[in-house]
C-alpha positions in Angstrom: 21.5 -22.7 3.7 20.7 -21.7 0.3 17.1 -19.5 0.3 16.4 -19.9 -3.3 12.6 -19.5 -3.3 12.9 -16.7 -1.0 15.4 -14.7 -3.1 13.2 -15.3 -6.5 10.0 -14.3 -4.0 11.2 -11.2 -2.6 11.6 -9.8 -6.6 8.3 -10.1 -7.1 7.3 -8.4 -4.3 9.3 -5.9 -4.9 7.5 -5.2 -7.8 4.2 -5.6 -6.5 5.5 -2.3 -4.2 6.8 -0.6 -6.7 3.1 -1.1 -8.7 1.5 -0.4 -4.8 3.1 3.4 -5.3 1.2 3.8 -8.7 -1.9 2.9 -7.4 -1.6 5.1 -4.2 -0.8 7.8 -6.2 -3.9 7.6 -8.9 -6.2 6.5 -5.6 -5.0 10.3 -4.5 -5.5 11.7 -7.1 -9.3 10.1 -7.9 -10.1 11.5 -4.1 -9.0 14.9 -5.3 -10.6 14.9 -8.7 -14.3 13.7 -7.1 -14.1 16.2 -4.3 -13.0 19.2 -6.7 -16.6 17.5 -8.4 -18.2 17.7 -5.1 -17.4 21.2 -4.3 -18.6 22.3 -7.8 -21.7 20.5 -7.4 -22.0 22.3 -3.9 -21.6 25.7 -5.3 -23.5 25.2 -8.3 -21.1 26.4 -11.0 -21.8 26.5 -14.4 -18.7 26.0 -16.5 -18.3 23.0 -19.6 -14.9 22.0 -17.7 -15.9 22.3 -14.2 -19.0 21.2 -13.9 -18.6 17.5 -15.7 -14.5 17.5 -16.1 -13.4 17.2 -12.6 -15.8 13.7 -11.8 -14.8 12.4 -15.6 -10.8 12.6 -14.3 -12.2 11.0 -10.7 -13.6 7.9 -12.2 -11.0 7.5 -14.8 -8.1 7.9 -12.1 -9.7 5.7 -9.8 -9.9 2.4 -12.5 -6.4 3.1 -12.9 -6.0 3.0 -9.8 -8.0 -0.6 -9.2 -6.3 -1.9 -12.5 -2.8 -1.0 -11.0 -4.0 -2.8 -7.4 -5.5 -5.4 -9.2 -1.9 -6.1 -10.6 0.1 -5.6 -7.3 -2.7 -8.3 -5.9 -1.1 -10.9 -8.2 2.9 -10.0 -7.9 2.5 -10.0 -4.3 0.3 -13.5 -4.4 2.7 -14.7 -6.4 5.7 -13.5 -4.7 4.4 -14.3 -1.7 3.4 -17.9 -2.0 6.8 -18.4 -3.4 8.7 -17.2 -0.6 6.6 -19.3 1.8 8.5 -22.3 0.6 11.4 -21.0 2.1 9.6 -19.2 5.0 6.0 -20.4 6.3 5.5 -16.7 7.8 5.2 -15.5 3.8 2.1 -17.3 4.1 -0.1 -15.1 6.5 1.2 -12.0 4.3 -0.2 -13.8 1.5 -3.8 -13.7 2.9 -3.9 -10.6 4.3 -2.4 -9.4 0.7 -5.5 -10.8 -0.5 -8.1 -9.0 1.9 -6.6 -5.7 1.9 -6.5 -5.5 -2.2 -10.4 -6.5 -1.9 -11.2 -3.6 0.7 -9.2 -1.5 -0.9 -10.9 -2.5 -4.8 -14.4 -2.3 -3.5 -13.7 1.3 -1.6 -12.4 2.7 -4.8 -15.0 1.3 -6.9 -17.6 2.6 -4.4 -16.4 6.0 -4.2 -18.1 8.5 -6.4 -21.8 6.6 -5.3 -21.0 6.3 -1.4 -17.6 8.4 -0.1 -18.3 7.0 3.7 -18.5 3.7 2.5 -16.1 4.3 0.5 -13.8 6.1 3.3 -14.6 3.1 5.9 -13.0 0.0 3.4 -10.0 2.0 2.6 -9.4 2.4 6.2 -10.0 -1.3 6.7 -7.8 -1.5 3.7 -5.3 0.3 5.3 -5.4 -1.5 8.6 -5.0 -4.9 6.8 -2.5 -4.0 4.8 -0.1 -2.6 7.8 -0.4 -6.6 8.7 0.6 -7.5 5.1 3.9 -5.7 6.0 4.1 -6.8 9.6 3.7 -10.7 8.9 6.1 -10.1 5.6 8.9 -7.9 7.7 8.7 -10.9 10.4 9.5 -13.3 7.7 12.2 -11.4 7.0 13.6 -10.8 10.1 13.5 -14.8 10.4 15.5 -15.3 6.7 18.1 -12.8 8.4 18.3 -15.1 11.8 18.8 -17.9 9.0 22.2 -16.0 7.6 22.8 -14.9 10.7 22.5 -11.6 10.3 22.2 -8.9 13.2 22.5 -6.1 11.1 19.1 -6.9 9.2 17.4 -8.0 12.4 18.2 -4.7 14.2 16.9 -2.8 11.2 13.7 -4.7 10.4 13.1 -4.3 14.1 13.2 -0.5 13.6 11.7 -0.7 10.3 8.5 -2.7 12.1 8.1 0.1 14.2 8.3 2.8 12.0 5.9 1.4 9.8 3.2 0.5 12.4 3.1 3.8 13.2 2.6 5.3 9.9 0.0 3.2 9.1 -1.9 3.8 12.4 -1.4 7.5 11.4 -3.0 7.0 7.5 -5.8 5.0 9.4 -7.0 7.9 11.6 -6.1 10.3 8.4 -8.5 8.6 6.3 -11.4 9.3 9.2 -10.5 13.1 9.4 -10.6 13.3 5.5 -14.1 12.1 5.6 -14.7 14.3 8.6 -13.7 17.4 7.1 -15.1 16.4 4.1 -18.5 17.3 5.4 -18.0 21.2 5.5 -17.0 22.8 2.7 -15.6 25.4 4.5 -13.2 22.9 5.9 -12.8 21.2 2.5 -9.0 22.6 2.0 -8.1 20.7 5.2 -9.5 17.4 3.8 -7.2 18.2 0.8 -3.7 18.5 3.0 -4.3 15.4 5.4 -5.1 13.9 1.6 -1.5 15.2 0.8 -0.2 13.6 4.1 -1.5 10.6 3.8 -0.5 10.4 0.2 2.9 11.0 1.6 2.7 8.9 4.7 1.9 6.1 1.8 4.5 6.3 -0.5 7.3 6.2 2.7 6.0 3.4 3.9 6.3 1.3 0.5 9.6 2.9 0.4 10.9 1.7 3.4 9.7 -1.9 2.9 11.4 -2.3 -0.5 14.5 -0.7 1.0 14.2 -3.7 3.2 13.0 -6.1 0.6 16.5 -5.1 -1.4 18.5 -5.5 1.2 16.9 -8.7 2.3 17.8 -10.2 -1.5 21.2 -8.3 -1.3 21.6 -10.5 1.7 19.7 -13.7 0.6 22.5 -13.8 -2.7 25.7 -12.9 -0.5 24.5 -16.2 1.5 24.5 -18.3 -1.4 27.6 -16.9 -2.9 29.2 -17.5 0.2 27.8 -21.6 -0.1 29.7 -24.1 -1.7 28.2 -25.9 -4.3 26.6 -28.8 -3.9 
């Protein structure tokens, strides 16, 4: 059973993670950068760098950050809608690829004029997304049936697991940022569960293109393996 669509699919997603890293990264960074701003503004400093510097390096992180999503939005489309020729489960990844990169684009954009707003569609974000990678691993663990492939089944199963929890964990993060947020005094615990949830982020794109890879790996054995037609 040769999986062409599936194969060529999968690469794009795989770049469409690799891109999701960049833009969790600068999304961190734009958080740090506006409450370092917010903190200033709190204790009145008067400094030239401080006092404007810190919200100028927010906002320009942050449309990095939106330009980089705006480009993993259309890999992952992309990549998606081909694999779903292959694999009709692709398809509800697809969609929920689309809603998530909308939460996600409109909390960063909102974030230096409304951080709960801001804080409560990046956790929606968040949330949607974790079904981007269920409904994709799924699909996966269906190609791997297809090649018959126990291996990959056992580890996707683990790898679903894994990942739910992580992103149940960045969910409830992203509520204690905002939390913590609110007391300055607490402000330097706001800025480690940032850190953790930067962290928890970048594992979990990790261990779905460690998946994805091997998924291909496995996808271009099978049709090595086929005669030609």
């Amino acid at each position: 059973m040769k999986l062409l669509n599936a194969e060529k699919g999968i690469k794009k997603i795989i770049v469409s993670e690799i891109v999701a890293i960049l833009a969790a990264v600068m999304s961190s960074a734009a958080s740090l950068f506006l409450g370092i701003q917010l903190s200033v503004d709190q204790i009145s400093v008067v400094n030239p760098w401080t006092d404007a510097g810190w919200g100028t390096w927010g906002l320009v992180s942050g449309l990095i950050a939106i330009s980089f999503l705006l480009i993993q939005l259309g890999f992952g489309f992309v990549g998606y809608v081909q694999a779903a020729r292959d694999e009709a489960c692709f398809k509800n990844a697809m969609i929920c690829t689309i809603a998530g990169s909308v939460l996600m684009i409109v909390g960063s954009s909102v974030q230096s004029a409304s951080s709960t707003v801001s804080t409560v569609l990046s956790a929606s974000g968040t949330i949607v997304e974790m079904f981007v990678m269920v409904y994709a691993i799924i699909a996966l663990l269906h190609l791997a049936e297809k090649c018959d492939r126990p291996d990959m089944i056992n580890m996707g199963t683990l790898m679903l697991k894994i990942l739910v929890i992580t992103y149940i964990v960045s969910a409830l993060n992203a509520l204690i940022i905002r939390i913590f947020e609110l007391s300055s005094h607490a402000r330097i615990v706001a800025v480690v569960t940032g850190a953790v949830d930067l962290i928890l982020s970048v594992m979990q794109y990790v261990l779905f293109m460690v998946y994805l890879q091997k998924t291909k790996k496995m996808l271009a054995q099978q049709h090595r393996a086929e005669p030609e037609e």
